[in-house]
C-alpha positions, -999 to +999 in steps of 0.1 A: -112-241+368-130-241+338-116-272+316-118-270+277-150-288+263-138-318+249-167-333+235-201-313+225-232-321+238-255-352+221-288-336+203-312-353+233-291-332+261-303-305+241-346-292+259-373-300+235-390-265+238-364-244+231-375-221+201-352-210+172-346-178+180-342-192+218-320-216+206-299-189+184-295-165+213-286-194+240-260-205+214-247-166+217-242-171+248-228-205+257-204-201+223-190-166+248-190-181+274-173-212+261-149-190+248-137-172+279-134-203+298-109-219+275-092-190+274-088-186+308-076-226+308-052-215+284-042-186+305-039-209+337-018-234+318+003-208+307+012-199+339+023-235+351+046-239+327+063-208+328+063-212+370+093-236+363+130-217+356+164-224+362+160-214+394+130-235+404+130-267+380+109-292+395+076-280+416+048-298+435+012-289+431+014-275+467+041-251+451+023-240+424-009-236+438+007-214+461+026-199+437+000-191+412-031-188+436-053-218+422-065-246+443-046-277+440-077-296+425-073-266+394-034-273+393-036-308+390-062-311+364-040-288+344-010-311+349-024-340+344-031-319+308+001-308+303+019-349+312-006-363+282+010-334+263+047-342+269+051-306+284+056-318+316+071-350+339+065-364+367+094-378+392+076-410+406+095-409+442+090-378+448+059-368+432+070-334+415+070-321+384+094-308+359+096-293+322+091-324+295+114-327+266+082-315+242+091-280+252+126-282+235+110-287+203+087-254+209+119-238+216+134-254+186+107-241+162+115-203+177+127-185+146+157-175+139+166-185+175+191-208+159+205-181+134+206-154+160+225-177+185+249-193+157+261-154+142+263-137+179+284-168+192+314-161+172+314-123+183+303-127+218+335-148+225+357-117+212+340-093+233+343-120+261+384-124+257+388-084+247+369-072+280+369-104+305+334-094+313+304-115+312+289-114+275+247-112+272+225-117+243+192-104+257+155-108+236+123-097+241+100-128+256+064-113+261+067-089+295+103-096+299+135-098+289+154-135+285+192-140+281+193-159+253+232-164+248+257-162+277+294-163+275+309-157+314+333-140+326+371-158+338+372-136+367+359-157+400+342-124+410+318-123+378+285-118+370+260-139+353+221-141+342+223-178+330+203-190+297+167-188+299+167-160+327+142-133+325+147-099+340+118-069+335+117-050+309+116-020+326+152-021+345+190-027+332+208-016+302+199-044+278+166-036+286+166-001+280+186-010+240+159-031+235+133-003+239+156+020+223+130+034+201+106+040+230+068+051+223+073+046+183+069+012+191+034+018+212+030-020+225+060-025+238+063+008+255+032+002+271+041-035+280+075-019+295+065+014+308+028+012+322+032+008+356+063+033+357+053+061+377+061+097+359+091+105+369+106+071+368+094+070+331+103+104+326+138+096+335+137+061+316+130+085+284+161+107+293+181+072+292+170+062+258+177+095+246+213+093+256+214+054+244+203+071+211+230+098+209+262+077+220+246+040+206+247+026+240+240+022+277+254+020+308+234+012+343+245+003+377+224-015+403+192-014+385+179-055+383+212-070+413+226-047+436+263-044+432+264-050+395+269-029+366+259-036+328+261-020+294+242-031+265+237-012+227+207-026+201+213-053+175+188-040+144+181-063+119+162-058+086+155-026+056+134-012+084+163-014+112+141-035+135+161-039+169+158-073+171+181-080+203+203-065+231+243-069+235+251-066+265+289-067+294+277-072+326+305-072+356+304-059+391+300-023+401+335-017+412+351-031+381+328-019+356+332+015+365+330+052+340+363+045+329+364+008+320+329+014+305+345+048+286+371+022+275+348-010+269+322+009+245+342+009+212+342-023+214+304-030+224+302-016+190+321-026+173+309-062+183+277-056+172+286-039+138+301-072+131+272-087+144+248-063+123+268-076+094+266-107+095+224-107+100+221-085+071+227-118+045+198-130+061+173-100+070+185-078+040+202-045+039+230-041+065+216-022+095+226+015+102+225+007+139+263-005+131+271+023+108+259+051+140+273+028+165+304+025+152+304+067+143+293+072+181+325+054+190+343+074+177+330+108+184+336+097+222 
């Protein structure tokens, strides 16, 4: 791997018959080439760090270089990196590594993480004590999807993503209320949609257009077999942005077309409150809550 330059090169390292227009178009080319190895570093050191999850906290360079494909030689350089950083730590029995606390204060400095967390709370719990389903607050995270608030279900059998999970964007319902406005937002579509084959994103379309006409969505089996999830947009802002997904996740055989039928008023109406309480800090009040809460009760 390609480490970034940390030092430039002393004037003698540099050949005494190198003309100026020699030395211009060599300074092209090492500046590009410069450039695309540190991003590729980046890219590499990217991919360590988001190689740990809930479910795998601590790895060994063995793990990740399986894992990511990169020799073990690459890995460690990068860790070493990332341990002088704070980013990572080291367990000195057993050798492996784990997230450092310097990536809480990333997190920390998300924004309106904090804000979005604090209001949803609050309304999340009612949903969770008026359903006894599982309660999801689901955001966009680069190619995926990452529960972001969870408030679990009292039933033993129950379902649950856990903080911090990712799921593709691609496949359940709080995925599809995120996307709710499909191709009008082109980047995300294509980050969603581009490896979809045609029929799978022709019937992903016919989804959002029912999500559209009723305010929310109901799929079964799509990202854990067995389970069965709803989830309507949370928009935010004059310009209606969605900015997250609410979601009631439970199994299949509980969360069935009746006790969704039954359920959906008050997915609304949850985030109606929820749409509310954003708008005194992103402006206007959202119309997502206004049609949600209309949709509810046309059904």
């Amino acid at each position: 791997m390609a480490q970034i330059p940390t030092h430039t090169a002393p004037l003698s390292d540099v050949p005494d018959d190198c003309g100026a227009l020699g030395d211009e178009r060599d300074s092209d080319t090492t500046d590009a080439t410069d450039t695309s190895d540190t991003l590729r570093g980046v890219d590499r050191a990217l991919a360590v760090l988001l190689a740990f999850s809930r479910e795998t906290p601590t790895l060994g360079v063995t793990d990740l270089s399986e894992r990511l494909g990169l020799t073990k030689s690459a890995i460690h350089r990068i860790l070493r990196s990332l341990l002088a950083h704070g980013m990572v730590t080291q367990d000195r029995e057993t050798r492996a590594y784990s997230l450092g606390f310097r990536v809480l204060a990333l997190a920390a400095g998300v924004a309106g993480e904090a804000n979005l967390r604090q209001i949803c709370a609050p309304h999340m719990q009612w949903l969770r004590t008026a359903t006894d389903e599982t309660i999801g607050l689901y955001v966009v995270a680069g190619d995926v999807r990452m529960c972001l608030e969870e408030f679990e279900s009292p039933h033993l059998l129950r379902m649950a993503a856990g903080v911090g999970r990712c799921f593709p964007l691609d496949a359940g319902a709080s995925s599809k209320a995120l996307l709710v406005e499909g191709a009008a937002n082109a980047d995300l579509w294509r980050r969603a949609t581009g490896r979809l084959s045609a029929t799978r994103r022709a019937q992903f379309e016919a989804d959002l257009e029912r999500l559209r006409a009723t305010g929310y969505i109901v799929t079964r089996g799509e990202t854990v077999v067995g389970s069965a999830s709803m989830a309507a947009p949370i928009r935010v802002g004059p310009h209606n942005e969605v900015m997250a997904a609410l979601s009631i996740a439970g199994p299949a055989s509980r969360l069935d077309d009746a006790q969704a039928e039954q359920f959906a008023p008050l997915l609304l109406e949850a985030v109606g409150r929820i749409a509310r309480d954003l708008s005194a800090l992103y402006g206007e009040a959202p119309a997502a809550g206004r049609v949600g809460a209309h949709a509810a009760g046309r059904r």
